[in-house]
C-alpha positions, -999 to 999 in steps of 0.1 A, spaced: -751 66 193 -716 66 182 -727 65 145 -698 53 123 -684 71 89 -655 81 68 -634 108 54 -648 105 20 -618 84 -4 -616 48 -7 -593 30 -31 -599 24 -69 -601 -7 -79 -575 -21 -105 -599 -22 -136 -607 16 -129 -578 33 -123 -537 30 -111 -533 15 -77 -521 29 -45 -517 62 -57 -534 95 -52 -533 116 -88 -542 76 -108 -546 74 -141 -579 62 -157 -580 27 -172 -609 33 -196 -623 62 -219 -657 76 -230 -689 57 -220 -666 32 -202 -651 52 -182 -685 62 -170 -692 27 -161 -665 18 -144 -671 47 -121 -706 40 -114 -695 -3 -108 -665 7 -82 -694 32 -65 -721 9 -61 -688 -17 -49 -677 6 -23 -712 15 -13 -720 -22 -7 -682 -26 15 -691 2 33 -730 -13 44 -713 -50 47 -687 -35 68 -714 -17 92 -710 14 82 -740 40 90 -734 72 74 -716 56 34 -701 79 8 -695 77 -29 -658 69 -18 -648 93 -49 -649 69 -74 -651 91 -102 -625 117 -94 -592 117 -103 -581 135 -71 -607 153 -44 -603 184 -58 -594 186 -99 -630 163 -94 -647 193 -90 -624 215 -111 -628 195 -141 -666 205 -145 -658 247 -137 -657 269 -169 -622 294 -166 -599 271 -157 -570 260 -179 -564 223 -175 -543 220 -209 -512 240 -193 -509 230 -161 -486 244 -140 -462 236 -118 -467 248 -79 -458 246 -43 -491 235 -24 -500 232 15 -472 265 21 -450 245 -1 -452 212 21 -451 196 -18 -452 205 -57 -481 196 -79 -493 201 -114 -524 228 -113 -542 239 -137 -551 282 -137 -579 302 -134 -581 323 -170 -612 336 -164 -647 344 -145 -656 310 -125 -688 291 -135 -707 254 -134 -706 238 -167 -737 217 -151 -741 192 -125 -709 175 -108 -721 151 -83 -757 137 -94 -747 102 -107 -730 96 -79 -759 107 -57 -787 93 -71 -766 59 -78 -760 60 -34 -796 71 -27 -813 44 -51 -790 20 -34 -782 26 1 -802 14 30 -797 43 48 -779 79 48 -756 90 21 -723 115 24 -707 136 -3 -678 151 -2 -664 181 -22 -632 201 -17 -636 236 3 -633 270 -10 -595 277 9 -580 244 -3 -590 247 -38 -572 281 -38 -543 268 -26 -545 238 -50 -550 259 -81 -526 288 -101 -548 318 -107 -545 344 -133 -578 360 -135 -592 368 -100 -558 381 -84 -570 380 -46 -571 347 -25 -602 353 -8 -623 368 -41 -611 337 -56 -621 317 -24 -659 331 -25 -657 327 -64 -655 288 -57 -679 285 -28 -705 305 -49 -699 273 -70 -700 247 -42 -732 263 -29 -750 257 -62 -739 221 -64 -746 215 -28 -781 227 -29 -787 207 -62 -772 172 -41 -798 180 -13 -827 180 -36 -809 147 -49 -817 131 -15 -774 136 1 -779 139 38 -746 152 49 -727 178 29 -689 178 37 -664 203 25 -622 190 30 -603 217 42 -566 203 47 -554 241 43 -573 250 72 -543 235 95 -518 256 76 -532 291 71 -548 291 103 -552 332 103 -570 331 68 -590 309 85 -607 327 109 -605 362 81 -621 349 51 -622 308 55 -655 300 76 -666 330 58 -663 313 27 -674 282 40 -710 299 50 -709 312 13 -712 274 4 -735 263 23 -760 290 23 -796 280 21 -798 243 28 -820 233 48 -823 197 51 -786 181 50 -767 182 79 -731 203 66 -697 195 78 -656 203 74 -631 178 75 -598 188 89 -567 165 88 -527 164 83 -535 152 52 -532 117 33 -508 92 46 -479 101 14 -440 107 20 -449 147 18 -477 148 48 -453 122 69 -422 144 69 -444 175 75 -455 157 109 -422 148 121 -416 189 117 -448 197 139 -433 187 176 -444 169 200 -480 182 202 -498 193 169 -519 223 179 -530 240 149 -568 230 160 -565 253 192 -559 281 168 -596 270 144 -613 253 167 -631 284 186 -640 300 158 -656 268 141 -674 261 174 -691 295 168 -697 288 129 -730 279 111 -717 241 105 -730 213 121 -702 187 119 -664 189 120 -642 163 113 -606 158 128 -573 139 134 -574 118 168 -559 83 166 -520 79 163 -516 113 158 -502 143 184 -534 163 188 -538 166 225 -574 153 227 -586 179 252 -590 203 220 -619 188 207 -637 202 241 -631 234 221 -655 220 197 -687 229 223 -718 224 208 -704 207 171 -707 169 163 -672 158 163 -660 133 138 -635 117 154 -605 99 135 -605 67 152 -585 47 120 -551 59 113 -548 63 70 -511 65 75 -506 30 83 -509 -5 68 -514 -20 101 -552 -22 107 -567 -13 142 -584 -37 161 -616 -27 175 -604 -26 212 -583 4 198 -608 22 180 -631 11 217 -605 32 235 -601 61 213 -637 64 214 -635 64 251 -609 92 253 -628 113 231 -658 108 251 -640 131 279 -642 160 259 -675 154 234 -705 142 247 -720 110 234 -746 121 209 -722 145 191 -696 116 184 -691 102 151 -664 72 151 -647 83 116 -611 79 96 -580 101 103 -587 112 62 -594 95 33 -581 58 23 -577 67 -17 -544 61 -20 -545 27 5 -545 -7 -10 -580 -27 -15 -581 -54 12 -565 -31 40 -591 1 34 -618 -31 41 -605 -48 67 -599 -6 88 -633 0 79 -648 -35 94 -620 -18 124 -641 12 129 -676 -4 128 -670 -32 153 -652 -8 178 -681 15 176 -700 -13 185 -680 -24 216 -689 16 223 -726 13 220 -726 -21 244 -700 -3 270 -719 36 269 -753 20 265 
């Protein structure tokens, strides 16, 4: 009961990568690069456990950013001129590299970091890859010339990689769909659609989509303080996910303006709740993740509750990602004494 787990990102350590920052650059090179990668994984996995965490991830220690991770190892895609474009309906520019031509797997993309979690963890293992809308929409295309042909392009791709990470031993299978609060009406036209593309024939791992306002930087923040007094783009998803082949989805609660009676809208769906606010420095004490908990438990019955982050920490400093997720376990915990 009330099974504890994150968004996916933790920070990068120093001797990895750039600090508090979300696009960091790589401190090594080559075979030490590699390294480095697999060290801050098997760090973060052993945080995560410590901490008393149930369901760990990689924390995307060896991407760059959640979704040029996934880009970098896709034939047709131009990363040596990048482009510059509006992302999230504009909310902020990027640099992109372009689709030149037909999409394909240049092999494997997450099997180190899966087989380094499953030979190490103590219990189940998460990976998280980017989903088919928000790689369209994080991406300049030149080749396919339709969103949502470009969209099933991608989660042909996803699909291949996610059945390879179930053989691997991955128990849940999460795709991040931040675009999925801004183009709601795609969403329900070609998004779930897309998603279904991706995870088509697993059988084992349990699949989920995480749905935020995105990662706690100047851009997301001013987009917030545009959204009112209530944020209800999940009224406009929510039905349709209910109704959707996924098992898991994965929202904003804590500190946020989602009125918490949408997640009732979530009927039948394990709900990962965000119970640890990735916008702030100031770290939640477990009475406050205790009562958000207890909120959601008014709209989501108990065994489809999953105490989790707001969104990923990636771009949050070291000690403060640690000290939130030792937050979340020992609030879940006060849950599981109270609900027992």
């Amino acid at each position: 009961m009330f099974e504890t787990t994150i968004a996916g990102s933790l920070p990068k350590p120093g001797w990895l990568a750039e600090t508090d920052k979300l696009w960091p650059a790589w401190q090594a090179q080559g075979e030490a690069l590699a390294t480095a990668k697999r060290d801050a994984t098997l760090l973060w996995l052993k945080e995560q456990e410590d901490a008393g965490i149930d369901i760990v991830t990689d924390g995307e220690q060896s991407r760059q950013h959640f979704v040029h991770g996934f880009l970098e190892y896709v034939e047709g895609i131009d990363f040596e001129h990048k482009v510059k474009m509006g992302i999230r309906n504009n909310r902020y520019d990027a640099m992109v590299p372009v689709v030149v031509g037909p999409l394909k797997l240049k092999g494997r993309v997450h099997r180190t970091e899966a087989l380094v979690m499953r030979s190490h963890s103590k219990g189940r293992i998460k990976i998280t890859m980017p989903g088919p809308m928000t790689i369209v929409d994080t991406i300049a295309d030149r080749h396919y010339g339709d969103k949502e042909k470009l969209a099933m392009a991608f989660a042909g791709l996803l699909n291949q990689e996610a059945r390879a990470l179930e053989k691997d031993g991955v128990d849940t299978i999460q795709f991040d769909e931040p675009a999925f609060n801004v183009y709601m009406s795609d969403v329900t036209k070609w998004g779930i659609a897309a998603l279904h593309r991706a995870i088509k024939g697993l059988k084992k791992a349990k699949t989920a989509v995480h749905i935020c306002y995105g990662y706690g930087i100047k851009a997301n923040l001013d987009w917030k303080d545009t959204l009112g007094s209530e944020w209800r783009q999940y009224e406009q998803i929510f039905p349709a996910l209910a109704k959707s082949r996924l098992d898991q989805v994965s929202l904003e609660c804590i500190h946020s303006r989602v009125p918490p009676e949408l997640m009732k809208l979530l009927k039948g769906k394990d709900v990962l709740v965000g119970v640890i606010d990735v916008a702030s420095d100031r770290v939640e004490t477990p009475q406050e993740v205790f009562q958000t908990i207890k909120t959601a438990l008014k709209y989501v019955p108990k065994k489809h509750l999953f105490p989790c982050t707001n969104c990923g920490m990636a771009p949050m400093k070291r000690e403060i990602a640690v000290a939130k997720l030792k937050a979340l376990a020992a609030g879940a915990a006060l849950a599981r004494k109270h609900f027992r």
